[in-house]
N, CA, C and O of each residue as an XYZ file, in Angstrom:
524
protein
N     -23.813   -145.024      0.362
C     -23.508   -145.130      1.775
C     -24.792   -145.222      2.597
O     -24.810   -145.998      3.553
N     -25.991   -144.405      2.265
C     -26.832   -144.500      2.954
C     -27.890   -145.680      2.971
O     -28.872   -145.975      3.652
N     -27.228   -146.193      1.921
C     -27.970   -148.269      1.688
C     -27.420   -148.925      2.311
O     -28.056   -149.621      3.103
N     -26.076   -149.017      2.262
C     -25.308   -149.815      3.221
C     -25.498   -149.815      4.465
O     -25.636   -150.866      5.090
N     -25.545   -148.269      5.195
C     -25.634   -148.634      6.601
C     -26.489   -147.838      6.906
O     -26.250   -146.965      7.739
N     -27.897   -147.974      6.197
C     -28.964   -147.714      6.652
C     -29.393   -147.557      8.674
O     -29.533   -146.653      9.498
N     -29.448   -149.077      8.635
C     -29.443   -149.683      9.894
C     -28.647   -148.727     11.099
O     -29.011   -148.590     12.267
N     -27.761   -148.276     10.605
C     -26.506   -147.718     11.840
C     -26.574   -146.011     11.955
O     -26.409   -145.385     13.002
N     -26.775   -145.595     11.012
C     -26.754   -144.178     10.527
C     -27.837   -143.486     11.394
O     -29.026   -143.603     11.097
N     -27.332   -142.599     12.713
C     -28.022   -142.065     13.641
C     -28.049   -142.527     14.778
O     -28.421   -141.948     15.799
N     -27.506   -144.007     14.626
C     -27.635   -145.090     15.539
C     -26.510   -144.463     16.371
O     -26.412   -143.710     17.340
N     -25.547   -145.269     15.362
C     -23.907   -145.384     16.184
C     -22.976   -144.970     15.273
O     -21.756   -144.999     15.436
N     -23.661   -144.526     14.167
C     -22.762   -143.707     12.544
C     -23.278   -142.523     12.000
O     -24.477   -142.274     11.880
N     -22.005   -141.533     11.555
C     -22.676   -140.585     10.875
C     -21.802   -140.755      9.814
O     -20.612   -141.055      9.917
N     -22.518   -140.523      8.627
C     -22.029   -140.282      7.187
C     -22.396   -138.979      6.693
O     -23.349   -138.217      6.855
N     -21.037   -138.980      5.860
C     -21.085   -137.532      5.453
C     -20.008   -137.819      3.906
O     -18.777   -137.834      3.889
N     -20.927   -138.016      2.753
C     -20.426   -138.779      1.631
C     -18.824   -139.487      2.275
O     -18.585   -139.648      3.472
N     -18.214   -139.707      1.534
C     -17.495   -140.631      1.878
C     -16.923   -140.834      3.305
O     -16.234   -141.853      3.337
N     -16.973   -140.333      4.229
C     -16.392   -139.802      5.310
C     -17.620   -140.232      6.582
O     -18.799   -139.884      6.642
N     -16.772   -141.166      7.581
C     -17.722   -141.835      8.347
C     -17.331   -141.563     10.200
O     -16.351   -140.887     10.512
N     -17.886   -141.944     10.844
C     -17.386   -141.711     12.099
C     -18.261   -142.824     12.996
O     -19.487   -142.861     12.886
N     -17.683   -143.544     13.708
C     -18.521   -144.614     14.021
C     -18.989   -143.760     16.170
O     -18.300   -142.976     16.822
N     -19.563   -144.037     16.331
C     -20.244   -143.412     17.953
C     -20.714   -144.286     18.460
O     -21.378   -145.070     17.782
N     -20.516   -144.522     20.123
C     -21.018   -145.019     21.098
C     -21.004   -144.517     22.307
O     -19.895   -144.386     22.825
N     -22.226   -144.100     23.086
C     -22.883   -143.768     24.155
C     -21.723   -144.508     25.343
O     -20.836   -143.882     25.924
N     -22.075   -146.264     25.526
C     -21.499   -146.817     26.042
C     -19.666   -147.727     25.691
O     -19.473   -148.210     24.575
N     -18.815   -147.789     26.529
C     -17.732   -148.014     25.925
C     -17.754   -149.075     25.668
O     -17.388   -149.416     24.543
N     -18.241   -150.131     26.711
C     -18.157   -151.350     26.464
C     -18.786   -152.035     24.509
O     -18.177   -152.748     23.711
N     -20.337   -151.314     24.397
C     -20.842   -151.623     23.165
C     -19.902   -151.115     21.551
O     -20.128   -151.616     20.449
N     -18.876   -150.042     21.833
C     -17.944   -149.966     20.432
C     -17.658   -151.078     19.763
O     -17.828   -151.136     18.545
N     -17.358   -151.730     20.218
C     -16.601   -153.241     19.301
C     -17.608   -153.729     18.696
O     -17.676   -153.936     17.484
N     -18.743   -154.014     19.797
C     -19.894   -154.890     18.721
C     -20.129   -153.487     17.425
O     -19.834   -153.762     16.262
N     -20.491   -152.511     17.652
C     -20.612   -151.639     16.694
C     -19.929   -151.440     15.938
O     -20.349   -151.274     14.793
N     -18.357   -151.354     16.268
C     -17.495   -151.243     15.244
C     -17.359   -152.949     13.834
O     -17.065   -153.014     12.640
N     -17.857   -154.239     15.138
C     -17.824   -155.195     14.061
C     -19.078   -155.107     12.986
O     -19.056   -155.574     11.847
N     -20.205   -154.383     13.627
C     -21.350   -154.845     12.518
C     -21.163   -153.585     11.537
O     -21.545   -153.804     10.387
N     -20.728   -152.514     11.747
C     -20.150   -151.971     10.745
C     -19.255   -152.531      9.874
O     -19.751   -152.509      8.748
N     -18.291   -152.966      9.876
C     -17.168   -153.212      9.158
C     -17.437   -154.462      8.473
O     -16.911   -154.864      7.435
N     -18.570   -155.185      9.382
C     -18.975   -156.393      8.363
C     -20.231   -155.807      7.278
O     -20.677   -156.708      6.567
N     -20.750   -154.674      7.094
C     -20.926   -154.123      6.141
C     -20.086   -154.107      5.425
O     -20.059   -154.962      4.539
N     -19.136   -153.199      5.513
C     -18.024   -152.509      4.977
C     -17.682   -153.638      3.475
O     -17.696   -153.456      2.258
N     -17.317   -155.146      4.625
C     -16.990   -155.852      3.751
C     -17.666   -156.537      3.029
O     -17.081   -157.032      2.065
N     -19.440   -156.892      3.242
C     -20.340   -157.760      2.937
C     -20.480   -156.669      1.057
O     -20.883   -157.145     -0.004
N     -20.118   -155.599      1.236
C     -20.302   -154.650      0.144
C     -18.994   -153.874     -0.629
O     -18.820   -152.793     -1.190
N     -18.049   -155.278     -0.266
C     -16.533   -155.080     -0.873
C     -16.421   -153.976     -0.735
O     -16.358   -153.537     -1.884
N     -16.318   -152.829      0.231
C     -15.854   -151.532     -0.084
C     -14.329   -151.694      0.652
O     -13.818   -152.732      1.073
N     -13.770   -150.291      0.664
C     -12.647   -150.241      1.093
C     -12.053   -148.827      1.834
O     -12.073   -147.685      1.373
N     -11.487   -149.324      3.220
C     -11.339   -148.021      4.115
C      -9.509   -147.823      3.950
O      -8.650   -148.695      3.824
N      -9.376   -146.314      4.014
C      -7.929   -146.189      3.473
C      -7.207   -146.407      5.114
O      -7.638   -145.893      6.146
N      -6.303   -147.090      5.019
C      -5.798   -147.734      6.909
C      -4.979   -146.041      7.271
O      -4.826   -145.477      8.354
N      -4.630   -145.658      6.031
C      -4.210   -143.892      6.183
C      -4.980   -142.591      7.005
O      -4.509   -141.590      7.544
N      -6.440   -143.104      6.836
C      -7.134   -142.295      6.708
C      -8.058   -142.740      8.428
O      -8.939   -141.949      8.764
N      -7.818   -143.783      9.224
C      -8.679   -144.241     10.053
C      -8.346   -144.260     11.275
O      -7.127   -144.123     11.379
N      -8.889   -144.372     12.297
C      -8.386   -144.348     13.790
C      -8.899   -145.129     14.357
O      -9.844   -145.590     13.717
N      -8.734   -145.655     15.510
C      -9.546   -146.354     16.196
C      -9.199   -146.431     17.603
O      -8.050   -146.570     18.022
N     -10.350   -146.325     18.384
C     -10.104   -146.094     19.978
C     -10.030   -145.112     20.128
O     -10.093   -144.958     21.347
N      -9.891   -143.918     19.516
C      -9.918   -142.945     19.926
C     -11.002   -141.792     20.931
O     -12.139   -141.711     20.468
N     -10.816   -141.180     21.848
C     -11.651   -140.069     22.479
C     -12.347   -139.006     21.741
O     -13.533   -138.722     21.912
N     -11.596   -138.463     20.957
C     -11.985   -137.391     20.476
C     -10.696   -137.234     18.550
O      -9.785   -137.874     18.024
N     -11.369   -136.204     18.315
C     -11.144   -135.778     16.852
C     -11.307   -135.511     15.744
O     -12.527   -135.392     15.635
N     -10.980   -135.380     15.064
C     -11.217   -133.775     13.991
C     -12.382   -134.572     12.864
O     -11.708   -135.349     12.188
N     -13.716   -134.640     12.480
C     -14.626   -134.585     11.261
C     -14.754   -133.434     11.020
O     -14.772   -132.449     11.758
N     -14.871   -133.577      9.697
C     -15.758   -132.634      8.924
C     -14.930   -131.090      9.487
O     -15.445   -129.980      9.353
N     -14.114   -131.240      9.868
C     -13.251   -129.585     10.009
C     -14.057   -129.321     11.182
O     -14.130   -128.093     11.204
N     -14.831   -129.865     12.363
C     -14.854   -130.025     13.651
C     -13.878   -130.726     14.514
O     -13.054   -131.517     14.055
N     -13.994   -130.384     15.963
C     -13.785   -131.184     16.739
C     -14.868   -132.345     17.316
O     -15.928   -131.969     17.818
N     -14.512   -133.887     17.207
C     -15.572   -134.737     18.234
C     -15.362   -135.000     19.506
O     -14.356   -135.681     19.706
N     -16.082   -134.633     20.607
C     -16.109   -135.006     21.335
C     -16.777   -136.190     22.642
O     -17.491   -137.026     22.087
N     -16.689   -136.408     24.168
C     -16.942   -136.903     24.570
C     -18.150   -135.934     24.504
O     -19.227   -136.424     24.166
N     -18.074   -134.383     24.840
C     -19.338   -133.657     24.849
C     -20.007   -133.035     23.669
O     -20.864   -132.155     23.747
N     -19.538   -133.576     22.550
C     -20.450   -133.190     21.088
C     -19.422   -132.269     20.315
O     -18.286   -131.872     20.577
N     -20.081   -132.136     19.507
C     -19.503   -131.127     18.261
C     -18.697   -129.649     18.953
O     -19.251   -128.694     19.498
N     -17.326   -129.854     18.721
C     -16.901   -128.371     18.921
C     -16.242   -127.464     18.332
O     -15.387   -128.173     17.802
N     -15.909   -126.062     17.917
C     -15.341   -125.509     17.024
C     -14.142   -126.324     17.505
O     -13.927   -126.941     18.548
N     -13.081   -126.015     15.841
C     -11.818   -126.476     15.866
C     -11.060   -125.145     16.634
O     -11.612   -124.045     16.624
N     -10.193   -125.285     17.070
C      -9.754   -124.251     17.780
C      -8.269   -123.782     16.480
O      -7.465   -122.904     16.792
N      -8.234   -124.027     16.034
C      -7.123   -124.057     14.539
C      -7.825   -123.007     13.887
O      -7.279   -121.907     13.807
N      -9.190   -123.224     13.310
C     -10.058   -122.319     12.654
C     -10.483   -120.879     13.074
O     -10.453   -119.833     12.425
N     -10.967   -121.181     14.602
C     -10.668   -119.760     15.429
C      -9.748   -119.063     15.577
O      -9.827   -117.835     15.542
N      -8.671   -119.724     15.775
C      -7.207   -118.673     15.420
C      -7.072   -118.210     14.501
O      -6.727   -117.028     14.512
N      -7.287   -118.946     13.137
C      -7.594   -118.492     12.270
C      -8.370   -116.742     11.718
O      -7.951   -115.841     10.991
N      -9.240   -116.880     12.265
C     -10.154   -115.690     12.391
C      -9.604   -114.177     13.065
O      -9.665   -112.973     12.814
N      -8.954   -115.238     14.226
C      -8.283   -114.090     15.518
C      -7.120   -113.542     14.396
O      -6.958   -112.336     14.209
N      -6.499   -114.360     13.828
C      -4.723   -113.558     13.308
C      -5.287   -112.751     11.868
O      -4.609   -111.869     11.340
N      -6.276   -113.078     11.467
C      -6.636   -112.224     10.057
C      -6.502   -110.687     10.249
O      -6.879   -110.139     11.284
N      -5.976   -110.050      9.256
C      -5.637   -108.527      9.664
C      -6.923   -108.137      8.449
O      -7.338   -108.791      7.492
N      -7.321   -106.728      9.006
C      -8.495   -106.724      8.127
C      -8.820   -106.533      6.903
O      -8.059   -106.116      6.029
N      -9.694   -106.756      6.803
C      -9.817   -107.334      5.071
C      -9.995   -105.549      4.372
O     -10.493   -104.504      4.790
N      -9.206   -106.024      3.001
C      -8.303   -104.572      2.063
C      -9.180   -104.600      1.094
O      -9.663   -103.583      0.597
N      -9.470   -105.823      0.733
C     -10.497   -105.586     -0.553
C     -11.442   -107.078     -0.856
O     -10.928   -108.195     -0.794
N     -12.770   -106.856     -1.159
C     -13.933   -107.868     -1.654
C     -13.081   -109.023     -1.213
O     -13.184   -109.394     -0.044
N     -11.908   -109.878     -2.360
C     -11.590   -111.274     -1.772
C     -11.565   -111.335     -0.171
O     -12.306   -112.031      0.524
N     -10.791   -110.663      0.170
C     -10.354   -110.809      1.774
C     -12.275   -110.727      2.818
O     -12.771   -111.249      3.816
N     -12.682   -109.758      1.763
C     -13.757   -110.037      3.118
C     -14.907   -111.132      2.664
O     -15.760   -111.480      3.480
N     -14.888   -111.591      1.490
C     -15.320   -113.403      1.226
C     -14.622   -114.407      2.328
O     -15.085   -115.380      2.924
N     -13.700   -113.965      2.351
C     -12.450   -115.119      3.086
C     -12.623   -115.189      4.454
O     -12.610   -116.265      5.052
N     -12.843   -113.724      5.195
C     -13.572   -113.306      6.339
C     -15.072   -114.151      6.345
O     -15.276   -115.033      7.179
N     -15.942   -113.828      5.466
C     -17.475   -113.986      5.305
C     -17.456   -116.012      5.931
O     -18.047   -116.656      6.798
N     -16.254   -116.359      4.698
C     -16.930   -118.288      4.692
C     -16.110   -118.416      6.082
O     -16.711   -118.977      6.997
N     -14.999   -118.023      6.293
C     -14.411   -118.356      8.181
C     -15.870   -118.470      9.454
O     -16.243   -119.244     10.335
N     -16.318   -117.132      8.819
C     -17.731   -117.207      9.865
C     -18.489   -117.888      9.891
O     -18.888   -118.522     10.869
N     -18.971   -117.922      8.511
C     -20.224   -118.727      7.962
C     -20.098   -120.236      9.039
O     -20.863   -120.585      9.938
N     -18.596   -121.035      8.437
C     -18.507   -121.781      8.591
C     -18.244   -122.544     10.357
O     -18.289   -123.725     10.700
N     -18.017   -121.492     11.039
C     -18.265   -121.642     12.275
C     -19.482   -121.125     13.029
O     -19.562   -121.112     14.258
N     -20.593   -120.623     12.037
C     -21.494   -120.345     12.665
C     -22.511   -120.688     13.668
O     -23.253   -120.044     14.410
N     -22.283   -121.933     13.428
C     -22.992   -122.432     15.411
C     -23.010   -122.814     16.290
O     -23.632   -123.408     17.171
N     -21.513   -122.043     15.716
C     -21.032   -121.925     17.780
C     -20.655   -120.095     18.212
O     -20.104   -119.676     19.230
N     -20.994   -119.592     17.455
C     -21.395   -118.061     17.450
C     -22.506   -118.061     17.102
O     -23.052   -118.383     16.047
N     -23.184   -117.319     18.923
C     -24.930   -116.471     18.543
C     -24.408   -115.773     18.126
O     -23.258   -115.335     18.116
N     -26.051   -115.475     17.379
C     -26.141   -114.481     16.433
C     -25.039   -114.246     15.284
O     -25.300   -113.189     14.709
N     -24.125   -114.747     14.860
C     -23.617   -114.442     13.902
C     -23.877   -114.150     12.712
O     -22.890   -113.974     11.998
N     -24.815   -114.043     12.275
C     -25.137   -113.268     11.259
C     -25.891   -112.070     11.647
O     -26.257   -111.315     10.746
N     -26.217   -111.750     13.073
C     -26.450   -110.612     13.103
C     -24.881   -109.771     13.293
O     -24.640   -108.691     12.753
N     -24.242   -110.270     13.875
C     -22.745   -109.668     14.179
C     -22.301   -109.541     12.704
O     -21.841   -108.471     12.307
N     -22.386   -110.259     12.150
C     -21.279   -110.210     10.689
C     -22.154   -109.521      9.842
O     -21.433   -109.232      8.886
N     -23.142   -109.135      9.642
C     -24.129   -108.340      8.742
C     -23.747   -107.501      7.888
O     -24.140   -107.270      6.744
N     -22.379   -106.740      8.963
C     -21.771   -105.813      7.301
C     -21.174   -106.321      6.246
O     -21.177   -106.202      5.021
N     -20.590   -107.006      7.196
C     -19.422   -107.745      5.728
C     -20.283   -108.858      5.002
O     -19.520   -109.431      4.225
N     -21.361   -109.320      4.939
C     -22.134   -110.042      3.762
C     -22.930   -108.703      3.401
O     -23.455   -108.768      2.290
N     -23.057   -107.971      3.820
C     -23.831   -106.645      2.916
C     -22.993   -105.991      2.112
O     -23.394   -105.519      1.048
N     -21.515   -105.863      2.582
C     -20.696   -105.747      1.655
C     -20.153   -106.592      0.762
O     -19.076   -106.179      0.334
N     -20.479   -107.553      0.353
C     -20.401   -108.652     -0.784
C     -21.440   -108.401     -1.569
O     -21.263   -108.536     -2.780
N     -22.827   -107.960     -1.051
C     -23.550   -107.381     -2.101
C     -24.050   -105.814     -2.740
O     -24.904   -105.434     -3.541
N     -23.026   -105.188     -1.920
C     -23.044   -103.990     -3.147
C     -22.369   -103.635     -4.187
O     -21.268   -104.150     -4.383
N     -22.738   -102.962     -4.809
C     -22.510   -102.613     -6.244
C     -21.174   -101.624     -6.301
O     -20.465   -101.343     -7.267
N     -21.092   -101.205     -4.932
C     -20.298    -99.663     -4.786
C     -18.512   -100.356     -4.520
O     -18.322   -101.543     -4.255
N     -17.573    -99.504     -4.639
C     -16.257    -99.993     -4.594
C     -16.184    -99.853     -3.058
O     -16.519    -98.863     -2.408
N     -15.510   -101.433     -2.428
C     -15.093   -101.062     -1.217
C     -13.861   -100.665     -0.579
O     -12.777   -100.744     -1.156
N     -14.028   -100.173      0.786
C     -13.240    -99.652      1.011
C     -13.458    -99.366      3.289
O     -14.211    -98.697      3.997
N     -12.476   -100.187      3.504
C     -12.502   -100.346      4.805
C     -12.194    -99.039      5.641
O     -11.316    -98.196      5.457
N     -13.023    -99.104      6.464
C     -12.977    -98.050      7.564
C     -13.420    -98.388      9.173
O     -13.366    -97.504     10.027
């Protein structure tokens, strides 16, 4: 992917192994962008699943983000997520806790100073036990 659209990648594309998202600043310039992409696409016989693609769209979900007109935002699905978890009973549950955070971590300061116990409790030796 990163041979193919060398040229575009940062430009007006982000790749993220198979998984692409085409961007434009201005509205009018999408089309030309979307054609010199896609005449990649095809100059290198690949193939986009019509299942899997959108087009025209404002905003929506990569990479288990939201895209926006104003940039990268937590999914708000994932945060609820976090909010309805009842607290964690034993080691799995607070892994499960740990990657929820991890994985929204920058859009929470400091989060790893906030979450500090519960990855310190993934590395002790001692049996846990919530309090």
């Amino acid at each position: 992917m990163d041979r193919v659209f060398s040229e575009q990648i940062g430009k007006n594309l982000e790749v993220y192994i198979d998984d692409m998202v085409v961007k434009t600043v201005e509205e009018g310039e999408h089309d030309d962008d979307l054609a010199d992409i896609l005449t990649s696409v095809r100059r290198y016989n690949m193939r986009l699943n019509p299942a899997k693609c959108s087009f025209g769209v404002q905003a929506g979900k990569f990479l288990g983000f939201l895209l926006t007109h104003k940039g990268i935002e937590a999914n708000p699905k994932k945060c609820q997520a976090i909010i309805d978890m009842r607290s964690p009973t034993s080691i799995k549950e607070v892994q499960q806790l740990t990657g929820r955070i991890a994985a929204l971590s920058r859009f929470l300061s400091c989060a790893g100073e906030k979450a500090f116990h519960f990855f310190a409790t993934l590395r002790k030796s001692e049996r846990f036990m919530w309090s």
